[in-house]
py3Dmol code that shows the C-alpha trace and the ligand (Angstrom):
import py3Dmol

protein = """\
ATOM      1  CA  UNK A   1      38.250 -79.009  59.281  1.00  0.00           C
ATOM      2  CA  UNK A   2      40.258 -77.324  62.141  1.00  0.00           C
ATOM      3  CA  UNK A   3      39.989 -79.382  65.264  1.00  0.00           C
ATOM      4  CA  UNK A   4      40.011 -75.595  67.360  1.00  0.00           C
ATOM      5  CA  UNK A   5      36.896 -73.509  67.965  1.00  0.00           C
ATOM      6  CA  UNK A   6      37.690 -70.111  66.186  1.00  0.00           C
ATOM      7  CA  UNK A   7      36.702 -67.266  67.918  1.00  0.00           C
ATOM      8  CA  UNK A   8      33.841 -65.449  66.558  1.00  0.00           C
ATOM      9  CA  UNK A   9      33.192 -62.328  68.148  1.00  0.00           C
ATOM     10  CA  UNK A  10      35.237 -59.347  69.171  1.00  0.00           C
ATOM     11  CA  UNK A  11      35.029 -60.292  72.959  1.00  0.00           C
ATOM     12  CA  UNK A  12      36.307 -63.656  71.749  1.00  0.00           C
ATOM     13  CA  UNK A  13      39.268 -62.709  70.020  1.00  0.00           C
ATOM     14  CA  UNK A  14      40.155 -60.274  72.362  1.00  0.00           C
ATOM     15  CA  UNK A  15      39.717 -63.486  75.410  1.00  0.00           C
ATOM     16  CA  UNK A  16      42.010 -65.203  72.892  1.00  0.00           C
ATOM     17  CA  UNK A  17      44.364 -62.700  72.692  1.00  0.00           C
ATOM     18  CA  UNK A  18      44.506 -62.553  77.023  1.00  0.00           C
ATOM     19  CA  UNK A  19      45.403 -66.256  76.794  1.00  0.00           C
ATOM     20  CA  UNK A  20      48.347 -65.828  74.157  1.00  0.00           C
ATOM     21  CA  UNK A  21      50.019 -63.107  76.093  1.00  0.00           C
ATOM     22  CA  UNK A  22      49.879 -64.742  79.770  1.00  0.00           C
ATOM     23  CA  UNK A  23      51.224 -67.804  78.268  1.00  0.00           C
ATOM     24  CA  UNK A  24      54.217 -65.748  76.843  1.00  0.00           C
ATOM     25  CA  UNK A  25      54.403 -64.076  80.313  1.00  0.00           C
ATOM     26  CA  UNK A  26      54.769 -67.271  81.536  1.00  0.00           C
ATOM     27  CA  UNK A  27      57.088 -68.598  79.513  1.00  0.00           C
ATOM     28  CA  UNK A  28      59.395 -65.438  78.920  1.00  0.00           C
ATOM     29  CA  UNK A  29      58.947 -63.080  81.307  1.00  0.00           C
ATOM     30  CA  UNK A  30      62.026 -61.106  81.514  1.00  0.00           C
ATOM     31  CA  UNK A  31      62.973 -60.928  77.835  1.00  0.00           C
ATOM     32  CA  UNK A  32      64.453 -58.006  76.512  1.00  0.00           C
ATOM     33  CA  UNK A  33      66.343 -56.417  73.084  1.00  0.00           C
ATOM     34  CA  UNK A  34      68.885 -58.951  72.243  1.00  0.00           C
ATOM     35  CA  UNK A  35      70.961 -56.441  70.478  1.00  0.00           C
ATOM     36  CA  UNK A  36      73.934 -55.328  72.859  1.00  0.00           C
ATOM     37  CA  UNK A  37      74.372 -51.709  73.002  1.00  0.00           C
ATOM     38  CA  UNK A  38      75.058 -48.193  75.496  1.00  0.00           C
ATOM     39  CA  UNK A  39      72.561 -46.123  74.229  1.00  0.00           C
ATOM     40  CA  UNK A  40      70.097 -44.874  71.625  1.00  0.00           C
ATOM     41  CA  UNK A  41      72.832 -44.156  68.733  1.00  0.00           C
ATOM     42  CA  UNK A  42      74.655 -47.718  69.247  1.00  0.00           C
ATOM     43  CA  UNK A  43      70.628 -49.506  69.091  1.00  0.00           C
ATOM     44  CA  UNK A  44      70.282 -47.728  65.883  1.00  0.00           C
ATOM     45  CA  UNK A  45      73.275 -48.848  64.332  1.00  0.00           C
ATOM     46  CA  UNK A  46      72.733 -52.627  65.721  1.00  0.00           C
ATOM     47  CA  UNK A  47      69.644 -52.262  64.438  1.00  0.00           C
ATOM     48  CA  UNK A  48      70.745 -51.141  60.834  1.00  0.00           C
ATOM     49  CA  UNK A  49      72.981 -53.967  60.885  1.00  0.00           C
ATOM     50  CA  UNK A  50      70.290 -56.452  62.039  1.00  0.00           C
ATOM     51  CA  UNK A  51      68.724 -56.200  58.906  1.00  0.00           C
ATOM     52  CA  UNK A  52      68.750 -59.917  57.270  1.00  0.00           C
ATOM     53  CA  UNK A  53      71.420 -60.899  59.659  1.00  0.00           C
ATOM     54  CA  UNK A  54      71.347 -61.967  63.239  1.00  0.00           C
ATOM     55  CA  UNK A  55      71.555 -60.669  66.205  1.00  0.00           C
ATOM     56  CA  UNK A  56      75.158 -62.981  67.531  1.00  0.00           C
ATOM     57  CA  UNK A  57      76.499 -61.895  64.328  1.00  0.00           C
ATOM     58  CA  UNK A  58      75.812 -58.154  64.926  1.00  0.00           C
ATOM     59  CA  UNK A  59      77.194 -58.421  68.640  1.00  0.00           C
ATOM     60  CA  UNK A  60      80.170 -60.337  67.562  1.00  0.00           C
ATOM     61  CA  UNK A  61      80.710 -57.071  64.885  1.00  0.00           C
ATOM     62  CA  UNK A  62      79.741 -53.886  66.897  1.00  0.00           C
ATOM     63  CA  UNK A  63      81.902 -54.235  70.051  1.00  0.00           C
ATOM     64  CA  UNK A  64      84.709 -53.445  67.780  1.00  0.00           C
ATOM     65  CA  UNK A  65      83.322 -51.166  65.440  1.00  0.00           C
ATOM     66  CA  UNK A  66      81.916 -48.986  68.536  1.00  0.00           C
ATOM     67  CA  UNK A  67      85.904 -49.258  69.761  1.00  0.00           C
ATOM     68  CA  UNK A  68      86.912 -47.958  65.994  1.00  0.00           C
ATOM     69  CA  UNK A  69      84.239 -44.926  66.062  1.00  0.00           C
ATOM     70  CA  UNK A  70      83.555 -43.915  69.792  1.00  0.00           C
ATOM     71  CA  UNK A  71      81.206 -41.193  68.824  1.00  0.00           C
ATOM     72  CA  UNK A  72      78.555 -40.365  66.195  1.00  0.00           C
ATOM     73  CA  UNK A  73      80.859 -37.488  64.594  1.00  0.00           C
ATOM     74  CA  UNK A  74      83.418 -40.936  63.144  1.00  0.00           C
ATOM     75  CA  UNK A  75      81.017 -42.581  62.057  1.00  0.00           C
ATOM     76  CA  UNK A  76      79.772 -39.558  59.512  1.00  0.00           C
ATOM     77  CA  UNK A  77      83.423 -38.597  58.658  1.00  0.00           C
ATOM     78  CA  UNK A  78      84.458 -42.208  57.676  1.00  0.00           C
ATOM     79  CA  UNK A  79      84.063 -43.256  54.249  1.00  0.00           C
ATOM     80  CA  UNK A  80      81.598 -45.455  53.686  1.00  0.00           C
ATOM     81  CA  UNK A  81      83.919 -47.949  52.018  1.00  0.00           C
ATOM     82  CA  UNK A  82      86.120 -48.467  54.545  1.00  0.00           C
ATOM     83  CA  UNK A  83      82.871 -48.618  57.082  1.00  0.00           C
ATOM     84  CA  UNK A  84      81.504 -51.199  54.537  1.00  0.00           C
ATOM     85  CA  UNK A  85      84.761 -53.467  55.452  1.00  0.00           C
ATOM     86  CA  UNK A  86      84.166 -53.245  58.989  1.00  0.00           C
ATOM     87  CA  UNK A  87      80.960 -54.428  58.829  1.00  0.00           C
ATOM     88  CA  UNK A  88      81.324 -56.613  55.666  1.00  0.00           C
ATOM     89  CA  UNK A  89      80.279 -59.810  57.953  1.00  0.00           C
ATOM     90  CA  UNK A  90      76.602 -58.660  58.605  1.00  0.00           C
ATOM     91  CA  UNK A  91      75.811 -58.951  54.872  1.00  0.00           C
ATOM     92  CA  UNK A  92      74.593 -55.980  52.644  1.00  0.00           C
ATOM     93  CA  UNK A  93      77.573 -54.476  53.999  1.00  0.00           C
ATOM     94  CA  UNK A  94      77.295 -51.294  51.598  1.00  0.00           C
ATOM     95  CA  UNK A  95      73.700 -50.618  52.193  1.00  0.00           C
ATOM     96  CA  UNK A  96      74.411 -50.463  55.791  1.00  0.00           C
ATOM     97  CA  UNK A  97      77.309 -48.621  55.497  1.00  0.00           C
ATOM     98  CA  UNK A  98      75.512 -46.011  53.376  1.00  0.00           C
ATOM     99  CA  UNK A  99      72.370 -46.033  56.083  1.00  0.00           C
ATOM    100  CA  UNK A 100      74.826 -45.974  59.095  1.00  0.00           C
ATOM    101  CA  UNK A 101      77.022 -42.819  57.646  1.00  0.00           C
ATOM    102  CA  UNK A 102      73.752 -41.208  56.622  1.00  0.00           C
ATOM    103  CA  UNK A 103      72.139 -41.575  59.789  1.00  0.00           C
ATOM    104  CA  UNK A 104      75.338 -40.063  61.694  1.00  0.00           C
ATOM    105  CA  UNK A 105      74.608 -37.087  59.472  1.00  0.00           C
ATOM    106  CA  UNK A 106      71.440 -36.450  59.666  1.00  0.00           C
ATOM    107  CA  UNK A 107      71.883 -36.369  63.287  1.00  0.00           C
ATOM    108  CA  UNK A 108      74.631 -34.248  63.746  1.00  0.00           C
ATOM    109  CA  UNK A 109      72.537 -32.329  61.013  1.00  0.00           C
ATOM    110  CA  UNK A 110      69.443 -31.859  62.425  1.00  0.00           C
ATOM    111  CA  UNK A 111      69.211 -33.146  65.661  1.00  0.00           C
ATOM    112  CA  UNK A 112      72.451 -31.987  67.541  1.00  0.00           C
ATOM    113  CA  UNK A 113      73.826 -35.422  67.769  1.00  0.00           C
ATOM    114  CA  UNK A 114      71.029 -36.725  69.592  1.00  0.00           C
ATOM    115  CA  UNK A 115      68.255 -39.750  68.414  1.00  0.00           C
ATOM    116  CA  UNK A 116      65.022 -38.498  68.113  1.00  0.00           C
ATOM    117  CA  UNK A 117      62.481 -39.886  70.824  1.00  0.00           C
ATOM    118  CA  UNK A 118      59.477 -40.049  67.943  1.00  0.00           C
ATOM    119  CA  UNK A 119      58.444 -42.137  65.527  1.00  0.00           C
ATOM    120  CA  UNK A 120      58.443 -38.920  63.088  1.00  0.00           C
ATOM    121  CA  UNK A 121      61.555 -37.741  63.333  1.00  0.00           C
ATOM    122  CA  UNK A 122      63.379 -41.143  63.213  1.00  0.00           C
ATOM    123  CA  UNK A 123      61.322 -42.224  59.992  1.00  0.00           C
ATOM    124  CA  UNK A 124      63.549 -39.333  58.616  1.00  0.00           C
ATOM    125  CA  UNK A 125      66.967 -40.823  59.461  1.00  0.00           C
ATOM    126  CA  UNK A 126      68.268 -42.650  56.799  1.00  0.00           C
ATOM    127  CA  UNK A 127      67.786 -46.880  57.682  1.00  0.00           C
ATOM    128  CA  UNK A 128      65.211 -46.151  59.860  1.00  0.00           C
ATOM    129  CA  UNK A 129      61.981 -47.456  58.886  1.00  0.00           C
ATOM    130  CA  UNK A 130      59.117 -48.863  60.954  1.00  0.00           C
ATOM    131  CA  UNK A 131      60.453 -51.213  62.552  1.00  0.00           C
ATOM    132  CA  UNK A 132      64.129 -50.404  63.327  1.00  0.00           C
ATOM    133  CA  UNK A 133      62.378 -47.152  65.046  1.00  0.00           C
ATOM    134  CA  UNK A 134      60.148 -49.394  66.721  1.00  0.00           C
ATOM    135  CA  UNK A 135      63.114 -50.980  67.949  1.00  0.00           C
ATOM    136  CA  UNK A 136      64.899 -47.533  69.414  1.00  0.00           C
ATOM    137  CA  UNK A 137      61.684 -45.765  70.535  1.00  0.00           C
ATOM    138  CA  UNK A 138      60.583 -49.182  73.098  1.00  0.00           C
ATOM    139  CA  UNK A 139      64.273 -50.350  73.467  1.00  0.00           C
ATOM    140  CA  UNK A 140      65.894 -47.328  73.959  1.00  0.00           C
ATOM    141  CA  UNK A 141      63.488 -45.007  75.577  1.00  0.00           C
ATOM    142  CA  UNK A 142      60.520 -46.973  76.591  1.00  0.00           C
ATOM    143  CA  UNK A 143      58.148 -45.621  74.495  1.00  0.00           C
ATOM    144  CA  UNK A 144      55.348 -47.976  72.616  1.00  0.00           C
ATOM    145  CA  UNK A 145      55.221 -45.994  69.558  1.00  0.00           C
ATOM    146  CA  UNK A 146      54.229 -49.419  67.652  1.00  0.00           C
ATOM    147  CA  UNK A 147      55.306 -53.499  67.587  1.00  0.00           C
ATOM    148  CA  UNK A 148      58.183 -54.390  66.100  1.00  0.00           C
ATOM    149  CA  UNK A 149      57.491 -56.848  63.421  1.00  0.00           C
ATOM    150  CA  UNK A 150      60.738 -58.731  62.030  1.00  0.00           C
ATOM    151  CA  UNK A 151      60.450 -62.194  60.765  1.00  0.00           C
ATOM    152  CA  UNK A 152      59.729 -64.002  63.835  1.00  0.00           C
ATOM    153  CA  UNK A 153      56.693 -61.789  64.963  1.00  0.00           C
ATOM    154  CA  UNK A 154      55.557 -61.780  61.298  1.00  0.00           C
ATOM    155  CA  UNK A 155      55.565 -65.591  61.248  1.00  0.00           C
ATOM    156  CA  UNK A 156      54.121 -66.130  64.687  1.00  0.00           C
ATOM    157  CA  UNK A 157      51.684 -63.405  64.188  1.00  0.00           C
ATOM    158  CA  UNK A 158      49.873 -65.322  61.027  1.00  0.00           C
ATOM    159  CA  UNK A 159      50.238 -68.731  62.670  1.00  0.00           C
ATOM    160  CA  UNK A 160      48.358 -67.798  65.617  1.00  0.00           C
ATOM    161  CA  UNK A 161      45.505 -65.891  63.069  1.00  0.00           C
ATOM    162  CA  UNK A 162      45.981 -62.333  64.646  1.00  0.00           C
ATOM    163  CA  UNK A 163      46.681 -61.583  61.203  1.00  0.00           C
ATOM    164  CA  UNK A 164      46.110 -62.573  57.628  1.00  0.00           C
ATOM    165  CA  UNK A 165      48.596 -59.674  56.743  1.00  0.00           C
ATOM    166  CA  UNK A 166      51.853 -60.167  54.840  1.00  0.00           C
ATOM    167  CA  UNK A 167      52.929 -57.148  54.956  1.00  0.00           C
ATOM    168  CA  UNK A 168      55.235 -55.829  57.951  1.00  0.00           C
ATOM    169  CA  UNK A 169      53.466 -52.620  58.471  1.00  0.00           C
ATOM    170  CA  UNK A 170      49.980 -53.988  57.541  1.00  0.00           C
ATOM    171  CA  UNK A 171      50.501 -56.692  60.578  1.00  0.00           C
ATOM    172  CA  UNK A 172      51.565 -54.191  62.696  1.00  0.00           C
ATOM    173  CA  UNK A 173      48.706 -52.268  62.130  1.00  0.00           C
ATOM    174  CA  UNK A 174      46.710 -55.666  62.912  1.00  0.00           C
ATOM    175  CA  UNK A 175      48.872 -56.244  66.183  1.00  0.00           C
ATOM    176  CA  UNK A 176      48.023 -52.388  67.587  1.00  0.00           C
ATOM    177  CA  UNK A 177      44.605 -52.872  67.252  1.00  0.00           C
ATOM    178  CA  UNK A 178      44.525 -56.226  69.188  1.00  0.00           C
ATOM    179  CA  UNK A 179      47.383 -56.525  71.724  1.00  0.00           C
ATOM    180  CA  UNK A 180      47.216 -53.534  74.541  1.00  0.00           C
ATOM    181  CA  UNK A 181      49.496 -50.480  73.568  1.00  0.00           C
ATOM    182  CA  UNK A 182      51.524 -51.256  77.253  1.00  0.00           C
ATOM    183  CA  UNK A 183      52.371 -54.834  75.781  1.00  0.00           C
ATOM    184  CA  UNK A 184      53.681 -53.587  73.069  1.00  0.00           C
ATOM    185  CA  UNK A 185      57.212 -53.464  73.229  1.00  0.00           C
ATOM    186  CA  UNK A 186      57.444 -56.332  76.005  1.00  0.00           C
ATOM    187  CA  UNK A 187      55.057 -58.613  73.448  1.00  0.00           C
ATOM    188  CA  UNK A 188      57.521 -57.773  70.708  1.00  0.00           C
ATOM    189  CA  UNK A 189      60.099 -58.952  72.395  1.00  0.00           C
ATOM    190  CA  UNK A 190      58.532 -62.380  74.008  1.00  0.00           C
ATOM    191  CA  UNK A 191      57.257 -63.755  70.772  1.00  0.00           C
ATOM    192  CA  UNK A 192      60.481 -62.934  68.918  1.00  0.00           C
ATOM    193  CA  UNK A 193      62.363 -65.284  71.548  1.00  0.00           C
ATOM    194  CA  UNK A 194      58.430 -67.390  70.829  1.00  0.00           C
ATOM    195  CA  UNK A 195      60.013 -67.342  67.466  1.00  0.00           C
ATOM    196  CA  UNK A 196      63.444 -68.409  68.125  1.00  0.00           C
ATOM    197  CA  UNK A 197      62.326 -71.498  70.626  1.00  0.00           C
ATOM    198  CA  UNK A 198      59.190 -72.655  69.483  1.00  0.00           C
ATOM    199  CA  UNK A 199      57.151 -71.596  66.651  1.00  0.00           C
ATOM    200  CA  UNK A 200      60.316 -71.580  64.593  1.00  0.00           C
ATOM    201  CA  UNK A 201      59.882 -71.539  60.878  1.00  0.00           C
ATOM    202  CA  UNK A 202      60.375 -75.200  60.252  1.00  0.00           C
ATOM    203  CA  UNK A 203      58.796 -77.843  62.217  1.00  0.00           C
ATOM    204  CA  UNK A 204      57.294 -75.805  64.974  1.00  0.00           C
ATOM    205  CA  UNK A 205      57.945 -77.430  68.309  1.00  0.00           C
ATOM    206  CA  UNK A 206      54.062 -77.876  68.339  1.00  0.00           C
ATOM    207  CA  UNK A 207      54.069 -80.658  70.912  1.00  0.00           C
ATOM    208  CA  UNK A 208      55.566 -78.614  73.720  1.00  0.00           C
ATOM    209  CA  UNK A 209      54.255 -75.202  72.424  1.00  0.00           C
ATOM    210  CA  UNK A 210      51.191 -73.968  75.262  1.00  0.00           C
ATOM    211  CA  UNK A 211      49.348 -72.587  72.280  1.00  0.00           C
ATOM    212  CA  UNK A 212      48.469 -75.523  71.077  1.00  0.00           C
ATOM    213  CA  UNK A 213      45.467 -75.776  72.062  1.00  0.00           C
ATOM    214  CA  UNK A 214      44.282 -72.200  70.531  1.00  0.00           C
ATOM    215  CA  UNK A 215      46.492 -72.680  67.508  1.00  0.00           C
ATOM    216  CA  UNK A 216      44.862 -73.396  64.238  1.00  0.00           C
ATOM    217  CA  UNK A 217      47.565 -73.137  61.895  1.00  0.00           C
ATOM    218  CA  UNK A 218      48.017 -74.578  58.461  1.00  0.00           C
ATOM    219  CA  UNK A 219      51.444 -76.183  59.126  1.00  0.00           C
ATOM    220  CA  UNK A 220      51.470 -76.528  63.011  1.00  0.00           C
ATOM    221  CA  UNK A 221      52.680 -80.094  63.614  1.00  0.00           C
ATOM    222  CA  UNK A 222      51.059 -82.643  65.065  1.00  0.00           C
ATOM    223  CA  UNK A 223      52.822 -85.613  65.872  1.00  0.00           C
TER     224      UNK A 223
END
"""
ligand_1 = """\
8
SF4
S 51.144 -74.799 68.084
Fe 52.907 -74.806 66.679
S 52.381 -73.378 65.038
Fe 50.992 -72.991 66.753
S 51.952 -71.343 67.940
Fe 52.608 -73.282 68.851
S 54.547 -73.796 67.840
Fe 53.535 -72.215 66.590
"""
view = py3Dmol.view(width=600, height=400)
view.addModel(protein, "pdb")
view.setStyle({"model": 0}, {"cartoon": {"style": "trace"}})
view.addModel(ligand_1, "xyz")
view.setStyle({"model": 1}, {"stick": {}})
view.zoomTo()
view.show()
């Protein structure tokens, strides 16, 4: 039997939920996008190549790439082969090319160069889904159109029971209705670095974690 009281009732969860985020404030309270970039267009392409890679790798990659194609008009007038070889180290290197090229094309396109500022627009920019539009909406223009749910924030998220989801947008769905919509992008980006430090995937660092104490996980570690 779990050793932790589970809260019962809405006002319960919701008290929980209070105690989870002013421990992150706590702990990381100035925490931001770890992705380096100048503006909306270079956060959607660090974000594209994000994708099952990390983010050192992707800064280590786009300061030179961004050198190579100053503007959006070279990226969507290189071939996507030879943009595939520049970013070859980020792994599914053609995929991301193809999103990347697509994207600088749609923009140009339909947008006059610029990123869309809503979550309906970029959902039709090729490689933008959910959450890499999550990323440019809060990131970029400071607006919490949703919670960005990569790995970390999918992990923590189901350790700490404010979800049973599995599924990225189904936990995100779970996250919006608990967390406040001004947390949003600020929580996003506390319990990734959470993610990194702490609850990491194997062997938590349960013994120093503050949410110990309100943590019922199946695999949280306890000596
Ligand atoms: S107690 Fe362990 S499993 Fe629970 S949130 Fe903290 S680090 Fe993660």
């Amino acid at each position: 039997m779990s050793p932790v009281k589970r809260p019962k009732t809405a006002a319960e969860r919701r008290q929980r939920a209070g105690k989870i985020l002013q421990y992150l404030d706590e702990k990381f309270p100035d925490v931001t996008c770890a992705l380096h970039h100048k503006d909306a267009w270079q956060l959607l392409v660090a974000t594209i190549l994000s994708a099952q890679c990390t983010d050192e790798r992707v800064n280590q990659v786009t300061p030179g790439l961004f050198r190579k194609y100053p503007t959006m008009r070279d990226f969507a007038a290189v071939k996507q082969e030879e943009l595939a070889q520049d970013i070859r180290s980020t792994g599914f290197f053609n995929n991301k090319a193809k999103s990347i090229n697509g994207a600088a094309k749609k923009l140009l396109k339909d947008f006059r160069g610029q990123v869309p500022a809503n979550m309906d627009d970029l959902l039709t920019v090729p490689g933008a889904a959910r959450k890499t539009a999550n990323v440019v909406l809060g990131t970029a223009f400071g607006i919490p159109s949703g919670v960005v749910v990569d790995t970390h924030v999918s992990r923590v998220a189901y350790r700490l029971d404010l979800t049973k989801e599995t599924n990225p947008v189904k936990i995100e769905q779970d996250l919006m209705k608990t967390i406040p919509q001004e947390r949003w992008i600020l929580f996003a980006h506390q319990v990734i670095h959470f993610g990194r430090q702490i609850c990491i995937a194997r062997k938590p660092k349960c013994l120093v974690c503050g949410l110990n104490p309100i943590c019922y996980a199946k695999d949280k570690v306890t000596a």
